[in-house]
GUMIPA-762889 format. One record per atom (N, C-alpha, C): x, y, z. Coordinates in pm, whole numbers, padded with zeros to 5 digits. Each point is the difference from the previous one (the first is absolute). Layout:
N
X,Y,Z
X,Y,Z
...
# end
This chain:
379
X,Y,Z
00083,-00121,00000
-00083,00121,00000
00086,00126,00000
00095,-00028,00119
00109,00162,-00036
00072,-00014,-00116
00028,-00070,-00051
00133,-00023,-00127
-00094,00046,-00154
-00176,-00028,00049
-00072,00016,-00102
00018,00150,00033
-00012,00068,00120
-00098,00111,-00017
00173,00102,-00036
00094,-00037,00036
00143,00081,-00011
-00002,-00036,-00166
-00005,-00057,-00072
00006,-00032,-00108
-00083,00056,-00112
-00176,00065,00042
-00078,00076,-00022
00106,00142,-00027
-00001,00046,00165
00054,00136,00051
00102,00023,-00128
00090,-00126,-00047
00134,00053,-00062
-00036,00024,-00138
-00111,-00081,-00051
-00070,00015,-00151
-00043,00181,00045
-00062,00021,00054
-00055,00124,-00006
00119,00127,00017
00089,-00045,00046
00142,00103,00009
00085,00020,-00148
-00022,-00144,-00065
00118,-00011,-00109
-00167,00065,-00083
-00132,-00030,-00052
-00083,00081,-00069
-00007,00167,00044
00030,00009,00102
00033,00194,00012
00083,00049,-00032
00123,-00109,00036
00148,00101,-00066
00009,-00041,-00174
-00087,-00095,-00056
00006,-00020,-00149
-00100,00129,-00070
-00099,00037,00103
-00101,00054,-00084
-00017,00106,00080
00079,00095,00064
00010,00069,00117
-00126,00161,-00027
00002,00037,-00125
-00052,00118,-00046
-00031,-00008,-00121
-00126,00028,-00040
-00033,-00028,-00167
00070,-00053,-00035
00015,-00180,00047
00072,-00087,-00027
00119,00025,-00051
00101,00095,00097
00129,-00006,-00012
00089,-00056,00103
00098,-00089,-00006
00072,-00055,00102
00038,00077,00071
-00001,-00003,00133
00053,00110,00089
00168,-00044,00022
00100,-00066,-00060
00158,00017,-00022
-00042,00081,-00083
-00074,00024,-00127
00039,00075,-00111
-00015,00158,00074
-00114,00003,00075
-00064,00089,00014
00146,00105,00105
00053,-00121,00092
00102,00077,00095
00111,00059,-00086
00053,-00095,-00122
00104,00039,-00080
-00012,00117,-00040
-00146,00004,-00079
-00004,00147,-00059
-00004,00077,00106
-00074,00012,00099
00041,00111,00092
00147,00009,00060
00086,-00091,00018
00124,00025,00028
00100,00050,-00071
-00032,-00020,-00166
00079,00018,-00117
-00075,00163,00030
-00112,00046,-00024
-00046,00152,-00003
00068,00097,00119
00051,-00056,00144
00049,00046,00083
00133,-00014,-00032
00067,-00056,-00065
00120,-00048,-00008
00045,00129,-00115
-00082,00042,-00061
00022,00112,-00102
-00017,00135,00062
-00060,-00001,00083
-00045,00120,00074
00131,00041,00070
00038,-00119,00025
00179,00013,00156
00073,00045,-00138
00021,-00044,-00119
00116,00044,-00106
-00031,00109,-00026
-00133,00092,-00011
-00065,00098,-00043
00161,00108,00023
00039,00003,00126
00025,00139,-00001
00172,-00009,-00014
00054,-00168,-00049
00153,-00004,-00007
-00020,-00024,-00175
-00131,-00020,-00034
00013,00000,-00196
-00038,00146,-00001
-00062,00104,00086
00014,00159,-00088
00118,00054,00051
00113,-00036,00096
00062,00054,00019
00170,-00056,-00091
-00068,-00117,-00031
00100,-00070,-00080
-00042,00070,-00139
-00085,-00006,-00083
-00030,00059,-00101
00008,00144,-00031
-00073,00087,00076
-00021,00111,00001
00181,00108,00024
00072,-00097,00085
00123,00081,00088
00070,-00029,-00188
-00014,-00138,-00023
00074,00003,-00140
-00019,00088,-00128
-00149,00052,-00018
00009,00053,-00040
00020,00172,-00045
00009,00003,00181
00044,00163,00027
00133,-00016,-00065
00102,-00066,00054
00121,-00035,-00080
00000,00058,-00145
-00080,-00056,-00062
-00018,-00004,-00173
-00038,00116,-00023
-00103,00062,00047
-00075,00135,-00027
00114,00098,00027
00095,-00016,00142
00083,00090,00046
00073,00039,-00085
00073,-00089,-00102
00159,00039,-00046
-00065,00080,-00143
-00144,00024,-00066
-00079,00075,-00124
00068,00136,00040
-00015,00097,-00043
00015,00140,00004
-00116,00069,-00013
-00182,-00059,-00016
-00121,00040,00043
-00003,-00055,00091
-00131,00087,00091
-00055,00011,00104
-00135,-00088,-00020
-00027,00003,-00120
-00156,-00045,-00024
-00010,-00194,00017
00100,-00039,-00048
00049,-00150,00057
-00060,00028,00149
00094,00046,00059
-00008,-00018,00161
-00155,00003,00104
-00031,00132,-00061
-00147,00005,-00026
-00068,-00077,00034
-00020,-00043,-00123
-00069,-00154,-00083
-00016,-00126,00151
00177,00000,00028
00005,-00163,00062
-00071,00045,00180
00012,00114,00015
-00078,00027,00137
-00159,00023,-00019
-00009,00041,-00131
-00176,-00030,00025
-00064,-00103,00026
00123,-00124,-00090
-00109,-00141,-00038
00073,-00058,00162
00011,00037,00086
00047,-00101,00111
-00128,-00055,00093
-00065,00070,-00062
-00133,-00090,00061
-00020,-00082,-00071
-00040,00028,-00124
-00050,-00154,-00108
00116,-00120,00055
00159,00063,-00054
00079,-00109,00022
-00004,-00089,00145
-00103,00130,00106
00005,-00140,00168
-00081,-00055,-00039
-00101,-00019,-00092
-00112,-00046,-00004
00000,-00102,-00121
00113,-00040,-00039
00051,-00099,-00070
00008,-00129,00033
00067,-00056,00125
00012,-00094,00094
-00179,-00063,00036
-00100,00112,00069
-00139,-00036,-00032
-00013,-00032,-00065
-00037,00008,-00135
-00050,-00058,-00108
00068,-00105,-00047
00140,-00013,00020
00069,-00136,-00048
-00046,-00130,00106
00003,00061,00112
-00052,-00102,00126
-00160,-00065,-00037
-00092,00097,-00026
-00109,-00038,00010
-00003,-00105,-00120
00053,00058,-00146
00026,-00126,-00055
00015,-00144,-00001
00127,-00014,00077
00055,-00136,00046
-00070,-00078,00066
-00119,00148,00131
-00066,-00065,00092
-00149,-00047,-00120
-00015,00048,-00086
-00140,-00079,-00026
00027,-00096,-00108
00168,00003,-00063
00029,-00122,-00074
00004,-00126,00138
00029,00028,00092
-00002,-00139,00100
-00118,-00023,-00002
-00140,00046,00040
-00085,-00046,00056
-00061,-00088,-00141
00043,00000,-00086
-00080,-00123,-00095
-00129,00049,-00033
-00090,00145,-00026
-00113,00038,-00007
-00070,-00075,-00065
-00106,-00040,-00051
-00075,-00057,-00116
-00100,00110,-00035
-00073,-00071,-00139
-00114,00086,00001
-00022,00210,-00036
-00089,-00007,00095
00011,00156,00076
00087,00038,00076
00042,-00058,00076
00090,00038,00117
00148,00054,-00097
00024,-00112,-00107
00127,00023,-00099
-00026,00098,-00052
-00145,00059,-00103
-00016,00094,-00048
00026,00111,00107
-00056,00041,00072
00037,00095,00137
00118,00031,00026
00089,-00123,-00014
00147,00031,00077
00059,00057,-00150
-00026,-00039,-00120
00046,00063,-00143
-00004,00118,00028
-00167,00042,00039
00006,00154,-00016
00025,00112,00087
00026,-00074,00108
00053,00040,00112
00161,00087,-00013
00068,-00103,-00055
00144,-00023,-00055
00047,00111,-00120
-00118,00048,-00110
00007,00066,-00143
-00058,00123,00109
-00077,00024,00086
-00056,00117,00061
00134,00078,00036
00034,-00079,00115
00135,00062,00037
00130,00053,-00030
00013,-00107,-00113
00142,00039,-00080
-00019,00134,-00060
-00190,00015,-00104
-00075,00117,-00051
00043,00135,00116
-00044,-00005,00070
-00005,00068,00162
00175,00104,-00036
00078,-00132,00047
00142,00080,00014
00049,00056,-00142
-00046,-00087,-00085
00060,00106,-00161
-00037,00131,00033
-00126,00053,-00013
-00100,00099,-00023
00085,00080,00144
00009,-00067,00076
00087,00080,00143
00138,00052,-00043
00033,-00082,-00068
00166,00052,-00043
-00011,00152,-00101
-00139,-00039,-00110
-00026,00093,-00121
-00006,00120,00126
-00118,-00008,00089
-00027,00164,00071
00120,00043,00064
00085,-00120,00104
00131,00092,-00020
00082,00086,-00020
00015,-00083,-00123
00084,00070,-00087
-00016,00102,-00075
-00084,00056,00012
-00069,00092,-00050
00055,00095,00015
00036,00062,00117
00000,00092,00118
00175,00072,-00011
00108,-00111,-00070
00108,-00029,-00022
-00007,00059,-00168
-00043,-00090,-00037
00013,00061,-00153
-00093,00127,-00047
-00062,00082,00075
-00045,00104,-00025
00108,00139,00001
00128,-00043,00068
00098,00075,00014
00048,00021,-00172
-00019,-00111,-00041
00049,00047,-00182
-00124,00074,-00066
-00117,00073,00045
-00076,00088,00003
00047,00133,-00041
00157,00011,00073
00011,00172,00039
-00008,00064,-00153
00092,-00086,-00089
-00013,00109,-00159
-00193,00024,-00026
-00105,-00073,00064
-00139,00043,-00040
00014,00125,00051
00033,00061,00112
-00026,00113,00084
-00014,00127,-00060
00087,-00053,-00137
-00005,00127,-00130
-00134,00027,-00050
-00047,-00139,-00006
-00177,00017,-00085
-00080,00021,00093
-00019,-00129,00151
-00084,00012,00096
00066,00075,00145
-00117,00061,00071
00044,00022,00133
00024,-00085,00049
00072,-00018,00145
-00010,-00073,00099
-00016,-00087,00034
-00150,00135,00026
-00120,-00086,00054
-00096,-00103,-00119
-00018,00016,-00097
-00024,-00050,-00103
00077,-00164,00006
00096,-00005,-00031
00053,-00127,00029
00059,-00053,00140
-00054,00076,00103
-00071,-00077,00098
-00119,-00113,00001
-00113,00147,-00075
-00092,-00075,-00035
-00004,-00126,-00095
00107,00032,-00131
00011,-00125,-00016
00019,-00128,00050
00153,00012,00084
00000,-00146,00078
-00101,-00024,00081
-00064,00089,00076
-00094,-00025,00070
-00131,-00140,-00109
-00041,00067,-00141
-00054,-00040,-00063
00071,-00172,-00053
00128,-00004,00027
00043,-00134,-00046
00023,-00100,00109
00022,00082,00105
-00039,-00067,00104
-00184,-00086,00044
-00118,00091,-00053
-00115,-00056,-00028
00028,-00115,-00066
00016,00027,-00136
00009,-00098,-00137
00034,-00106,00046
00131,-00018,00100
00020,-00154,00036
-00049,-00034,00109
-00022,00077,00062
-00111,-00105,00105
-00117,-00032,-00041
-00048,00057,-00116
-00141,00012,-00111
00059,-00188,-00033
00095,00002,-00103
00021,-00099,-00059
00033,-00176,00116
00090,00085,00070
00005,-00141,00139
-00099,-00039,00042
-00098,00055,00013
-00127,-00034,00055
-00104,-00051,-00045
00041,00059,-00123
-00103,-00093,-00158
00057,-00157,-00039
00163,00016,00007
00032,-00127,-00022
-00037,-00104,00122
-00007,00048,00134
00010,-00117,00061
-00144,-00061,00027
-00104,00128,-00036
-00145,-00026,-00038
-00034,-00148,-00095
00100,00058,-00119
-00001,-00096,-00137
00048,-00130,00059
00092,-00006,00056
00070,-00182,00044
-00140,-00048,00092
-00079,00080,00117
-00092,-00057,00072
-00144,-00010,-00108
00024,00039,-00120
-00149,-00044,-00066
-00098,00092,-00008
00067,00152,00037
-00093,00103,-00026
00003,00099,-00110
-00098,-00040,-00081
00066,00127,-00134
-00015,00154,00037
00126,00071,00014
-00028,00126,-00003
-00074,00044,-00086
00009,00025,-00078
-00063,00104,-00188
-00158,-00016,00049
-00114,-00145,00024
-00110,00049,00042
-00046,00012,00121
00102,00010,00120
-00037,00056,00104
00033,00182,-00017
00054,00020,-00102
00050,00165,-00031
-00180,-00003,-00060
00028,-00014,-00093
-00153,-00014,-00091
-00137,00045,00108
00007,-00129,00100
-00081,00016,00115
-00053,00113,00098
00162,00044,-00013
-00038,00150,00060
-00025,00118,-00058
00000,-00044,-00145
-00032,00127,-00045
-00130,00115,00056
-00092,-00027,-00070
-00145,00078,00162
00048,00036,00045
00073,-00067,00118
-00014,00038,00124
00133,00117,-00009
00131,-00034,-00120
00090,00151,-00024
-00091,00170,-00019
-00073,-00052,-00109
-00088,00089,-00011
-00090,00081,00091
-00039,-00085,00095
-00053,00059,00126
00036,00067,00062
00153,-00105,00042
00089,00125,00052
00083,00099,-00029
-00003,00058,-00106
00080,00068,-00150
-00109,00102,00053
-00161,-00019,00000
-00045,00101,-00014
-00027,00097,00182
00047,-00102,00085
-00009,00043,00148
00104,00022,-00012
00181,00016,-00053
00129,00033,00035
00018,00102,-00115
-00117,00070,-00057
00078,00129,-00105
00038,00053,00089
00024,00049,00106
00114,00094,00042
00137,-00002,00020
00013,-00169,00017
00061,-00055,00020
00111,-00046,-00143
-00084,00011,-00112
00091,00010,-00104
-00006,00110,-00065
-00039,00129,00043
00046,00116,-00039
00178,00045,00061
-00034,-00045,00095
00092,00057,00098
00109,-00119,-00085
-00026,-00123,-00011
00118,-00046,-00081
00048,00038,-00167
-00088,00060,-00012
00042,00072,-00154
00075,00083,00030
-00057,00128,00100
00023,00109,00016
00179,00002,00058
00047,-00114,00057
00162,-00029,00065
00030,-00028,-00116
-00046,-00072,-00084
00077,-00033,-00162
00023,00105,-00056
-00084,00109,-00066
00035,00118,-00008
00069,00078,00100
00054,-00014,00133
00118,00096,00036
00055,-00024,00044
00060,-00134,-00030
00130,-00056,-00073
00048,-00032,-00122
-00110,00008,-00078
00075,00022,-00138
-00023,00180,-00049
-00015,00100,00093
-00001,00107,-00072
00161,00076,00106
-00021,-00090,00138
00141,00012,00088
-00021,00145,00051
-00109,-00041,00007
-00071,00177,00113
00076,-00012,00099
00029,-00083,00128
00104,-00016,00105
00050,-00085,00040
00091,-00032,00017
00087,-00114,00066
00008,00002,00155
00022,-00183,00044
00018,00070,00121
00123,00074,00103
-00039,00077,00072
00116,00106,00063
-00043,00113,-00097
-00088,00044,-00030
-00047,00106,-00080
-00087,00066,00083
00017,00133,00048
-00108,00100,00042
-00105,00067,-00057
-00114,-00050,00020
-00112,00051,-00051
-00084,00055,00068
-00129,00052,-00098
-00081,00078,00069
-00104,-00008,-00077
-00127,-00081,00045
-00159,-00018,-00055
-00059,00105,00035
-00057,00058,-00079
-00098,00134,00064
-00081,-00098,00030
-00054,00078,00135
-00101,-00036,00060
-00028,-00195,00074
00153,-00005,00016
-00038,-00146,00046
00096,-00037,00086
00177,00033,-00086
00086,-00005,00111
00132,00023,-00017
00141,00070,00082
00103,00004,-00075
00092,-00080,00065
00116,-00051,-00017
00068,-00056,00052
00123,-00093,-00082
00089,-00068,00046
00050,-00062,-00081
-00045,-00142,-00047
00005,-00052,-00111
-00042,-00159,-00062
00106,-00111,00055
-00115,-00056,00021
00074,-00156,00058
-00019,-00118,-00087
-00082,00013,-00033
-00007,-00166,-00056
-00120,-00010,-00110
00011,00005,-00123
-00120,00020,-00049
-00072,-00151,-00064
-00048,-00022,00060
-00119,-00132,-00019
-00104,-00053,-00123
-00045,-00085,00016
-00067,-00010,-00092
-00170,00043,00010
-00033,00046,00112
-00066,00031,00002
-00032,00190,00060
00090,00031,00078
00037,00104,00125
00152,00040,-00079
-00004,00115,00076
00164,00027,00008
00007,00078,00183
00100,-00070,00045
00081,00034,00115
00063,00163,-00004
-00055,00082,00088
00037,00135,00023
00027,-00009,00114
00177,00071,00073
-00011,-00005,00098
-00035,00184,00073
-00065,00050,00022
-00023,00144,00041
00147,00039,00084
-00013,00111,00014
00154,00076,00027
-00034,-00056,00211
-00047,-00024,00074
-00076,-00052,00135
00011,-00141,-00018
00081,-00027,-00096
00011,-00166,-00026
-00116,-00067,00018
-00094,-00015,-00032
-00137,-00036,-00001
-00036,-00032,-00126
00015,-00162,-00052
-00016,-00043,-00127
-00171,00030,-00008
00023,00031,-00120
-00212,00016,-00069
00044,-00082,-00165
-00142,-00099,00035
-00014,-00069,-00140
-00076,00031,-00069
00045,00077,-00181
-00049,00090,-00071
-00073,-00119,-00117
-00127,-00026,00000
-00051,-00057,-00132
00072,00051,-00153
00064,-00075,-00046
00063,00028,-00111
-00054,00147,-00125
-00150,-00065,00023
-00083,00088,-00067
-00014,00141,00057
00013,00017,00097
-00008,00169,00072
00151,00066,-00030
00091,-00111,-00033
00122,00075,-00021
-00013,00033,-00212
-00100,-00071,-00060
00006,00003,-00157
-00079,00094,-00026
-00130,00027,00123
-00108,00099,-00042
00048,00137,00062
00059,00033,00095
00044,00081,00055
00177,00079,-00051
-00026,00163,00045
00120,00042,-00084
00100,-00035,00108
00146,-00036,-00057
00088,-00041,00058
00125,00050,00001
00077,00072,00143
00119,00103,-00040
00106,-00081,00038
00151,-00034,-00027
00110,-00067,00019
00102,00099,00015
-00016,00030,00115
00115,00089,00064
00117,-00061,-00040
00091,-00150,-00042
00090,-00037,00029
00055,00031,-00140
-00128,00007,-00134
00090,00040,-00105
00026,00138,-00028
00002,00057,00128
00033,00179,-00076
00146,00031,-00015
00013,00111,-00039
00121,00005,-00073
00076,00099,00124
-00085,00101,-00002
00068,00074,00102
-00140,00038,00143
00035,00082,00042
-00126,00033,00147
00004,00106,-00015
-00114,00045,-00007
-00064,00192,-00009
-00005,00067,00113
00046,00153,00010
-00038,00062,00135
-00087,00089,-00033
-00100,00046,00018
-00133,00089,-00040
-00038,00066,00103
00031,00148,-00007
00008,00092,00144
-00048,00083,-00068
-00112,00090,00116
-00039,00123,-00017
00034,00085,00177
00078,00059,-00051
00082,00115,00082
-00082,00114,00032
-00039,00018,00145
-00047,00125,-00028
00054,00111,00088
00054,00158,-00056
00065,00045,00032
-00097,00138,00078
00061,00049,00068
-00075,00137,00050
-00048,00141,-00057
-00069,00083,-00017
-00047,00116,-00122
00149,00060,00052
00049,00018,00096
00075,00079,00005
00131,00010,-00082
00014,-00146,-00050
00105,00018,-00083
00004,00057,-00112
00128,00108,-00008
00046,00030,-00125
00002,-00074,-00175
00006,00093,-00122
00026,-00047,-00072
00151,-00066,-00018
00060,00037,00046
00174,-00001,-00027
-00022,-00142,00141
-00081,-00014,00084
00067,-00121,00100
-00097,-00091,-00066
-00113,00012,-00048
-00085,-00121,-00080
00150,-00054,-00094
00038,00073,-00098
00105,-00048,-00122
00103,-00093,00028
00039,00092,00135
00171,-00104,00065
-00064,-00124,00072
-00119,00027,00040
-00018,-00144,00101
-00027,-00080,-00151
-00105,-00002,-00071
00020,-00094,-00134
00152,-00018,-00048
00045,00052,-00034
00107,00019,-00059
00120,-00114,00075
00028,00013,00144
00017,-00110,00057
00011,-00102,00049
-00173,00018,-00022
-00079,-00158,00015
00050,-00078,-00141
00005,00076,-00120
00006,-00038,-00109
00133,-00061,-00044
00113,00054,00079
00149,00023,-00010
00045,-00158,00130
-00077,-00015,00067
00005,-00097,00096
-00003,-00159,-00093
-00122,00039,-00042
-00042,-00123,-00064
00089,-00067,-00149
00030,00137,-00047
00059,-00055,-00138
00187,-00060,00076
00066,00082,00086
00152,-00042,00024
00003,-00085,00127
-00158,-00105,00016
00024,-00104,00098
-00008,-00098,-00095
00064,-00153,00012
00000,-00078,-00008
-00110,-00115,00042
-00087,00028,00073
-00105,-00096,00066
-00113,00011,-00152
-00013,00169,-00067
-00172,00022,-00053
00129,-00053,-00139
-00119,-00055,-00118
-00025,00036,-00126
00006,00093,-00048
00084,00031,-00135
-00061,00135,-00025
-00010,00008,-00136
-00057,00096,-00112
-00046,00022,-00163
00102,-00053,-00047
-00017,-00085,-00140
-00138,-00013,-00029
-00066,-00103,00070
00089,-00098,00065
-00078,-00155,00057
-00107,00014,00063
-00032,00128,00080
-00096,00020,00047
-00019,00155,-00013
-00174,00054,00053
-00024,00117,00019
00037,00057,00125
00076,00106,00003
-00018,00088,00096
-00014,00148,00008
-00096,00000,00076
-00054,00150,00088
00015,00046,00104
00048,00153,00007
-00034,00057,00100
-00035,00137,-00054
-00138,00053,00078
-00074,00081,-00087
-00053,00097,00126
-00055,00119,-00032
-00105,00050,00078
-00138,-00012,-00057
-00102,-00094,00087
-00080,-00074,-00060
-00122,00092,00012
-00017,00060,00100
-00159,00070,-00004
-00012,00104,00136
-00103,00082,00003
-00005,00051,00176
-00125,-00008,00029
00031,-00091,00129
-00085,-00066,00091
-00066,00109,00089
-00096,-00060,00091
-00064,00078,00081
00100,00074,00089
00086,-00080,00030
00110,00063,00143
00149,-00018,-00042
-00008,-00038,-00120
00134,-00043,-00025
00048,00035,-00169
00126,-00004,-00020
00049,00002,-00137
00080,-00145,-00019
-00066,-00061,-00091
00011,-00126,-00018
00124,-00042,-00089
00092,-00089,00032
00098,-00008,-00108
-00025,-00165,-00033
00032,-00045,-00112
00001,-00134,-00015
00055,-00040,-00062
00030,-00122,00028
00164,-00069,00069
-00033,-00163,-00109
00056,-00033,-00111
-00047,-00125,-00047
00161,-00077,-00095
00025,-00078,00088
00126,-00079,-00037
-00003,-00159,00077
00110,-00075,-00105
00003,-00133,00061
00147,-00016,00052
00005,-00123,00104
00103,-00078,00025
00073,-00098,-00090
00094,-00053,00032
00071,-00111,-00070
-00042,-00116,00021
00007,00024,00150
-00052,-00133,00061
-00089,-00012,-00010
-00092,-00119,00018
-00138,-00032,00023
00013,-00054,00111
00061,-00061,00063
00001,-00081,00166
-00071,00127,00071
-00155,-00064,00066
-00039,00118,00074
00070,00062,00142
00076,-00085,00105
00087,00017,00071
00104,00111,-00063
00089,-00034,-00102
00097,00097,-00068
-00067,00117,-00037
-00166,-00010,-00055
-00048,00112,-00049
-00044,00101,00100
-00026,-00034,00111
-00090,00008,00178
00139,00134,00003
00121,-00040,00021
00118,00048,00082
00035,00148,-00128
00015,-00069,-00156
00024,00134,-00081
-00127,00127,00041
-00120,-00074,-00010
-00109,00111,00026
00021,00092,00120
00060,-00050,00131
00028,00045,00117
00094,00108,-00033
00157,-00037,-00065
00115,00062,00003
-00090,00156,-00075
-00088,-00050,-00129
-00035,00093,-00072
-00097,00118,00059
-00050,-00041,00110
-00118,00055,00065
00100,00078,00072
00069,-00022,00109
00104,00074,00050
00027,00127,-00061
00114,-00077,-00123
00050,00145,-00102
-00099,00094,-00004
-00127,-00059,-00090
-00096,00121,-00046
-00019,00096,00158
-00033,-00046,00120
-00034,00041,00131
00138,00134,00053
00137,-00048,-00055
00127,00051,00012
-00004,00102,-00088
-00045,-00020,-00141
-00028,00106,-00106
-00091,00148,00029
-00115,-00054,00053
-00077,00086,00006
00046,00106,00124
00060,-00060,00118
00030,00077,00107
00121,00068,-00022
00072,-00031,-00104
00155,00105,-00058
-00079,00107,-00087
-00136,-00036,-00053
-00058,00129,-00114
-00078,00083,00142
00005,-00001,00109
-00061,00094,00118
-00144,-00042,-00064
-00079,-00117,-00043
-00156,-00020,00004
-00012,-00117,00093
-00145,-00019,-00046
-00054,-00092,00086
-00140,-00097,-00088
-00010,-00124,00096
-00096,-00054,-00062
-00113,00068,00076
-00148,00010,-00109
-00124,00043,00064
-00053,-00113,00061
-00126,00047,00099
-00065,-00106,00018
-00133,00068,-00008
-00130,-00062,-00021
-00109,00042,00002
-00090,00098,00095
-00018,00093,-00017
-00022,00131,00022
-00105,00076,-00057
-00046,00097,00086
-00147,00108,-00086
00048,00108,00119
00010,00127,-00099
-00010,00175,00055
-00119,00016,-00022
-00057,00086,00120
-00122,00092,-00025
00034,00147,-00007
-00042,00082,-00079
00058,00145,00003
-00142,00049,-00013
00002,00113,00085
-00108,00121,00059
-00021,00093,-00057
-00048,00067,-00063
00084,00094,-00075
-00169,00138,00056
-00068,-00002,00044
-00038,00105,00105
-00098,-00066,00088
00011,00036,00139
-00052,-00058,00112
-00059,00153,00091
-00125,-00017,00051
-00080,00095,00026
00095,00051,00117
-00038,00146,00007
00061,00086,00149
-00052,-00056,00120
-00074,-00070,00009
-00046,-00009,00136
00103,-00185,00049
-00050,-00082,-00124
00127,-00137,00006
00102,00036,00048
00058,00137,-00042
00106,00025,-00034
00078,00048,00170
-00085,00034,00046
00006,00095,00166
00009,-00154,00048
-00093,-00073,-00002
-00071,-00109,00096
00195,-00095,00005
00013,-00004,-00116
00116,-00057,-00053
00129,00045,00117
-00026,00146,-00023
00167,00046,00057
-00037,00008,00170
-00126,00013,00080
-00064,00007,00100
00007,-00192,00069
00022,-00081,-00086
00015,-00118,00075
00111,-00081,00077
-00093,00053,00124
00143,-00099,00091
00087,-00116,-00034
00127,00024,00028
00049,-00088,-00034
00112,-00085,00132
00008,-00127,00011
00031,00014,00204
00175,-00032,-00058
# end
């Protein structure tokens, strides 16, 4: 009875370890998991064996773009050892059937996986042989490009590994059509604003590190211009995200491409001044500007100094010339030095600046005002 029933027990041990899991032997089953772990422990002495060799190789080139290259793909290449492991591990288990089909596509998924991983990569590396575009496109433009080829292959990796599991892309695209349309017609703003960045980068309205100024929305310098937004950071460092389209519909000023920086003054001087001290104070102001080195002067640019008009309280002179610089800091300090002089000028001609003012003049006041007037105490 025991020799029967131990003899049972051992049939049912040797039928579990023969048929352990969707009738796979569980030796096969341990192998492959030991062979898959066994790849995992080499994982990081085959990228350092591979990868260190081929810094070697890349090193002794005289480009940079090699080098590049072999530090992007060091992920795909750790992820080499996985996929060779899982291999081996589902050639042990003997699959049949489905289970074989599965482990096929399991196997074509992955290898799919790391190609398409290596393509986005590398991308990033070989966009550096880009720079001669910089002549035709901005930047930012072939930003946007890689950005865009970067899509494309995760577009395509994802389609292929669709295709090995039995799913046709082309009429699941088909499928959604409607429902694009639907949302095409709930995201027009959404592809205005992406037209509207296509146009200003290909017309190269601003780059970023460019100072601008949206009427009526916002000024500051550009950070990052998007595909949908562009990144402004305000002078309070306080990024604001500008819909592409408010920067295409709206007028737009680029402080960073000017040539020179304008000073635009209206001076106003006191009635009391002379004809002969109106002349020398121009005349100085005028004599300042042309034998300094900081302003511009004819023909590259206009300059004035004029007697412009007479004001209510004042005799107005006006003052219209540029700098060299454009750095507003550099321009901040010339305006100062210049403000000075003119301030130094005027007080060597014995005038003065006016300030806003009204005389009343009397010209007859009754005899009796007139008593009350000279009759008032005064303590």
């Amino acid at each position: 009875m025991e020799i029967n029933s131990f003899q049972e027990f051992w049939n049912i041990v040797l039928d579990v370890w023969q048929n352990g899991l969707y009738g796979v032997d569980i030796g096969h089953i341990l192998a492959a998991v030991f062979t898959f772990f066994f790849f995992m422990l080499i994982r990081h002495m085959f990228s350092r064996f591979v990868i260190g060799r081929l810094k070697k190789i890349v090193g002794r080139t005289e480009n940079d773009i090699d080098d590049e290259v072999i530090k992007a793909i060091e992920g795909p290449l750790n992820f080499v050892p996985i996929v060779i492991g899982v291999f081996f591990a589902t050639e042990l288990l003997n699959l049949t059937d489905n289970m074989a089909v599965g482990a096929y596509n399991l196997n074509r998924s992955l290898i799919t996986f790391n190609i398409f991983w290596i393509f986005y990569k590398t991308i990033g590396p070989i966009s550096l042989t880009f720079g001669k575009l910089k002549d035709i496109f901005s930047t930012s433009m072939i930003n946007w490009l890689i950005k865009a080829m970067h899509g494309l292959f995760i577009f395509l990796g994802l389609a292929s590994i669709l295709e090995i599991w039995g799913i046709q892309v082309a009429p699941l695209i088909a499928g959604l059509g409607l429902f694009g349309v639907a949302v095409a017609l709930g995201a027009q703003d959404m592809f205005k604003n992406l037209i509207s960045g296509i146009f200003i980068l290909a017309e190269k309205r601003f780059h970023p590190g460019d100072w601008i100024k949206i009427d009526g929305v916002v000024e500051g310098t550009v950070d990052e211009i998007g595909f949908r937004t562009t990144t402004i950071i305000r002078f309070d460092k306080a990024p604001v995200y500008v819909p592409n389209s408010k920067l295409s519909d709206n007028a737009t000023t680029n402080f960073s491409r000017m040539s020179h920086r304008r000073i635009y003054w209206k001076i106003g001087l006191v009635y009391d001044t002379s004809i002969d001290q109106l002349k020398s104070i121009r005349a100085e102001i005028e004599d300042y500007i042309m034998q300094s080195d900081e302003f511009a002067h004819p023909p590259e640019v206009a300059t004035f100094v004029r007697i412009d008009s007479f004001n209510d309280s004042s005799i107005d002179l006006m003052l219209y010339c540029f700098t060299k610089t454009t750095d507003w800091g550099l321009w901040l300090e010339i305006k100062e030095r210049f403000a000075l002089e003119i301030k130094a000028i005027v007080a060597r001609n014995n005038s003065g600046f006016a300030f806003p003012s009204q005389s009343i003049y009397i010209e007859n006041i009754p005899q009796s005002v007139q008593e009350k007037i000279e009759n008032f105490p005064v303590d």
